[in-house]
N, C-alpha and C positions, 0 to 999 in steps of 0.2 A: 435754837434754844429759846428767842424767845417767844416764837411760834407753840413752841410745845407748853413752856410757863402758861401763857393766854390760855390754851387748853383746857391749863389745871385749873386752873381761876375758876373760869366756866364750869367746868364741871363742880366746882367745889361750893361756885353759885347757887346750882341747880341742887345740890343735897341739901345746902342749908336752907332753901327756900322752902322743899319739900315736906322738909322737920317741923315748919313754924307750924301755931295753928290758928285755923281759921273761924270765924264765928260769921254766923248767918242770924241777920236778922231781919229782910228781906229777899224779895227774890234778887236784888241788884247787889245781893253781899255773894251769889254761889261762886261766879266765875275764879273769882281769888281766893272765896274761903278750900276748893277743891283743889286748888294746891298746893295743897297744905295736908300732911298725913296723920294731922289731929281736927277733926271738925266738931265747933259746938252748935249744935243746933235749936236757938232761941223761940219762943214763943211768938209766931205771926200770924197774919191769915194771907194765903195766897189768890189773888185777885181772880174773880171768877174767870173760866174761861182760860186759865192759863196754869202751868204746871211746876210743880217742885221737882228739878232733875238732878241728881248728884251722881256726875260721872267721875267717879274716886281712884285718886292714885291708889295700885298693889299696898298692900298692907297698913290703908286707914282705919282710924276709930275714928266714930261719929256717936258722941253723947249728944241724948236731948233731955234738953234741959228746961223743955215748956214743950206745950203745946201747939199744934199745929192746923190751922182751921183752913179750908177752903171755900173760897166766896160760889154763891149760888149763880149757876149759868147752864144752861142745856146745850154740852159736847160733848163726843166722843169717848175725852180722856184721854189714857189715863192721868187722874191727879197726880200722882207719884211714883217716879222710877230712881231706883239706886243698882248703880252697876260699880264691876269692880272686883277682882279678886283678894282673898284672906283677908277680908274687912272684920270686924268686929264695930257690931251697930249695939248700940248700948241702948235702948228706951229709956230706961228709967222710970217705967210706970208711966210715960207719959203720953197722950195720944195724938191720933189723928183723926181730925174730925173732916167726916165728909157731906157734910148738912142731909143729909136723905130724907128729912120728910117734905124738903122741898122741889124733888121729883119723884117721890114715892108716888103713884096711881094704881099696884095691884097688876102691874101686868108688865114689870121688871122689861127683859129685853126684846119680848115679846109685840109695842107698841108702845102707844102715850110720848110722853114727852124723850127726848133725847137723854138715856144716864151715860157719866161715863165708865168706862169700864174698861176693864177693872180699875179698881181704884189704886191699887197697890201693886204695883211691877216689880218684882224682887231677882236682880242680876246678878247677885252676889255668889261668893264661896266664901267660907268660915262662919260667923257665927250673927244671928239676928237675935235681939232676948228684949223680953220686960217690954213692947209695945203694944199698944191699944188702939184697936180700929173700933169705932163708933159710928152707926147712921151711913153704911157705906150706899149711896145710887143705885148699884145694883151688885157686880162680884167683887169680892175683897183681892184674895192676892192670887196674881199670878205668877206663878215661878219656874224659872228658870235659870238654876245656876248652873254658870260654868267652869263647876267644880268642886267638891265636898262642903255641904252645908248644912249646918245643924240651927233653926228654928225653934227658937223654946220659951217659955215661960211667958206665952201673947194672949191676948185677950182679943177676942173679937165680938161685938157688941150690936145687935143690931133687933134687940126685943122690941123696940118702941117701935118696927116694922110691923109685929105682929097684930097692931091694932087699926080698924080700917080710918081709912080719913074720910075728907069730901069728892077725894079725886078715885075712889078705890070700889065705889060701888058698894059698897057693903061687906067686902072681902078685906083680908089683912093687904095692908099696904106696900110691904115690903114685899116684894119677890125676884126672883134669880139671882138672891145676895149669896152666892156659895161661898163658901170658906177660904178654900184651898184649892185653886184648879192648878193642875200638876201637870208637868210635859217634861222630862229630865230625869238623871241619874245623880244617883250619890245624895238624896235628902233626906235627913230626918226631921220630922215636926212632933216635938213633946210636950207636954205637960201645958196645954193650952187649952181657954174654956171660947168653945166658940155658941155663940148664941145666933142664931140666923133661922131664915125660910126656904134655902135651897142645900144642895148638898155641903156635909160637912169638909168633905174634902172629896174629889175629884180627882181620879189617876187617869191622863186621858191617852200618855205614853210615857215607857223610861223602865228605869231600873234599879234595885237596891234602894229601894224608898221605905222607908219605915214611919209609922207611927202610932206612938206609943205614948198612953198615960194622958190622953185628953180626954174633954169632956166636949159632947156635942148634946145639942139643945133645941127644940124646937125646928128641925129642919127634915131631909128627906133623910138623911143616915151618910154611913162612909162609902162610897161606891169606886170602883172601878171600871171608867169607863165615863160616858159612852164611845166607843170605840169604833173608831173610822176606818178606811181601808189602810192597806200596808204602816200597820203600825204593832210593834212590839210594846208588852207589858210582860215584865218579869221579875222576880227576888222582890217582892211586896209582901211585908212585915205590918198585922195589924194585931197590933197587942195593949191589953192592959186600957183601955178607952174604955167610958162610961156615957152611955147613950140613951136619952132621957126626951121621950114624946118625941118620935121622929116619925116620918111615916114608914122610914123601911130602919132596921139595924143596918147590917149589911148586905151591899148590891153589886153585883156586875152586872154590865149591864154593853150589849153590842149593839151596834146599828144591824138592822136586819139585810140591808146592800152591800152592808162592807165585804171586802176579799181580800186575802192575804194577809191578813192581820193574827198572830197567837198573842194567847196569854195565858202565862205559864208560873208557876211557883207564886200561889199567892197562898199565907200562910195567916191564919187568925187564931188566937193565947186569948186567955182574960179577961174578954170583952164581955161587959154587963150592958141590957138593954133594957129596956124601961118602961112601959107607955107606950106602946109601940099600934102605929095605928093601921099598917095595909100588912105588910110584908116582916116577920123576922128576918128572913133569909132571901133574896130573890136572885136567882142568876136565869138571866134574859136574853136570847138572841133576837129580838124581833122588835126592839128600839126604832124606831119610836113609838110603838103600839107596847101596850104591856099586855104578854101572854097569847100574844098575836102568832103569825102564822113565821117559827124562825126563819133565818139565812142558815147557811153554810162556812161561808167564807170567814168565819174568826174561831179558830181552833183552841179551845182552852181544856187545860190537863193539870192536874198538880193543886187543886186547891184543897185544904188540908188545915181541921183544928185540931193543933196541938193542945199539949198540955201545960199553962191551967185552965181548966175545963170557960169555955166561952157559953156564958147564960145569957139567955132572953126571954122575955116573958111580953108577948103581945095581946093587945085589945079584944073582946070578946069578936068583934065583926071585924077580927086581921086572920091570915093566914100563916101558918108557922114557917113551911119551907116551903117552895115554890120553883124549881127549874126546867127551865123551856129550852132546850138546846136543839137547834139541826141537826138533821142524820149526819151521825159522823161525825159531829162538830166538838162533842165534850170526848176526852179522852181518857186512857187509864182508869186507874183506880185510887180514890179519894177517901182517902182517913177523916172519917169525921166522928169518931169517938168521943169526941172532947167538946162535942156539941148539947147541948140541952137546950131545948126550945117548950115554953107551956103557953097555956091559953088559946083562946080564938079554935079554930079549927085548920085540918090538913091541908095545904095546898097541892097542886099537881104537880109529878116527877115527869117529865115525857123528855124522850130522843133520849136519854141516859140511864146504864143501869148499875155503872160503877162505885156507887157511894156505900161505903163500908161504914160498920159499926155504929148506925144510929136508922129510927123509924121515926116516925109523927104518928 
């Protein structure tokens, strides 16, 4: 009896410890503010070279409540990862800054100085809202939840990349800042303004991904892909997004080596495009050349605009639709009724002849 009493004690420990909450106002507060299933998270800067990791008890909230700066240093990365199932991460409007024009050079992950990357690791399931990324190194977020998660009302901010520095030759500064690189099931990403130089967002595997009611700015467009061997892309939802000077609208895009790899049901609504400077439309099998000579091996079938009608209007020297598929590689028959594309001129249709209800 009182073997089992001690039990309860402990156990009864461990919940109310659980309950407290924790507040962070450096890195030497996380250990004990995580466990705790209320965390606030104070305004600091986290010393270069070194990261903000919040591995969170099932079912925390984490409010911030200030701002979040990272000290300038050439590694790796990434500066910040949150894991953790049915979290609810509150921003509050408030951001995270990842000093970028102090390894910005114009040649992102490509060479130059060491960024890191991605800046943002996101582990979570339930709900991320109200944050701002600013000035990221080089890619903003990477995600991978494991388990239903809806991403909404974020800001990502990385315009003061598009102008050149001393270190960038002449060229904008910023580059391979994508938005959203994606690898997982069950995400939505909504009503978010992302401003960058690389893709808005990045489906690179997964499933049941949606996103809906963003704005993309100044980057290469929403794409799917680039797409590696044995990997599945399926049930992708791109709706209601407003895309303004990008170089493409919407992209799939495959590696030209890959094998064994489909992708299947990708579904685009509403989408308005703007300014558009190469491509309205480009689906690619021959990554990393564009328009090069395809692969085979990534089977894609099922892509389809619904209704309401998806407009794009590209640059006088862009191309409206453009797809390059391998023999055999594109499949079925694709509803594209609910497409309108103007300006620039025709691109090439080749390896496919499935595409219903629309011409250039």
């Amino acid at each position: 009896m009182i073997f089992s009493l001690a039990l309860l004690s402990l156990a009864g420990a461990a919940f109310a410890s659980s309950a407290c909450t924790g507040t962070i106002n450096s890195l030497s507060d996380v250990t004990a503010a995580v466990a705790c299933t209320t965390v606030n998270l104070n305004s600091f800067t986290v010393p270069g070279g070194q990261a903000l990791t919040l591995s969170l008890l099932d079912g925390t909230t984490v409010n911030m409540n200030g701002d979040i700066f990272f000290g300038n240093l050439s590694w790796a990365g990434p500066l910040f990862t949150v894991s953790g199932k049915s979290i609810t991460f509150n921003g509050n409007g408030h951001k995270f800054d990842g000093g970028g024009p102090f390894y910005w050079d114009g040649l992102g992950g490509n060479g130059g100085v060491v960024k890191p990357a991605p800046m943002m690791k996101i582990k979570i399931s339930g709900t991320y809202s109200n944050v701002k990324v600013v000035n990221s190194p080089s890619r903003v977020y990477s995600v991978s939840n494991p388990a239903p998660l809806v991403m909404t009302g974020l800001t990502i901010d990385n315009s003061q990349g598009d102008l050149p520095n001393s270190k960038s030759n002449g060229i904008a500064a910023g580059h391979n800042t994508d938005g959203f690189d994606v690898s997982t099931t069950d995400l939505t990403i909504q009503n978010s303004m992302i401003k960058n130089q690389d893709d808005c967002l990045a489906i690179n595997k997964g499933s049941n991904i949606v996103f809906k009611g963003n704005t993309c700015s100044g980057g290469h467009g929403i794409s799917v892909g680039s797409i590696d061997s044995d990997v599945t892309v399926s049930g992708v939802v791109i709706s209601g997004n407003t895309i303004i000077n990008n170089d493409q609208a919407l992209r799939i895009k495959t590696k030209s080596a890959s094998t064994g790899s489909t992708v299947s049901n990708i579904t685009y609504s509403g989408n308005t495009a703007t300014g558009i400077r190469q491509f309205g439309i480009i689906i690619d099998e021959s990554y990393p050349d564009t328009l090069g000579t395809p692969g085979t091996g990534v089977k894609i079938s099922g892509v389809n605009f619904v209704s309401p009608v998806t407009s794009i209007t590209v640059n006088s020297g862009a191309q409206r639709v453009a797809v390059n598929c391998g023999s055999g590689a594109c499949t079925g028959t694709w509803n594209w009724s609910n497409l309108k594309v103007s300006g620039g001129t025709a691109g090439p249709i080749t390896g496919f002849s499935g595409i219903s209800g629309f011409s250039q």
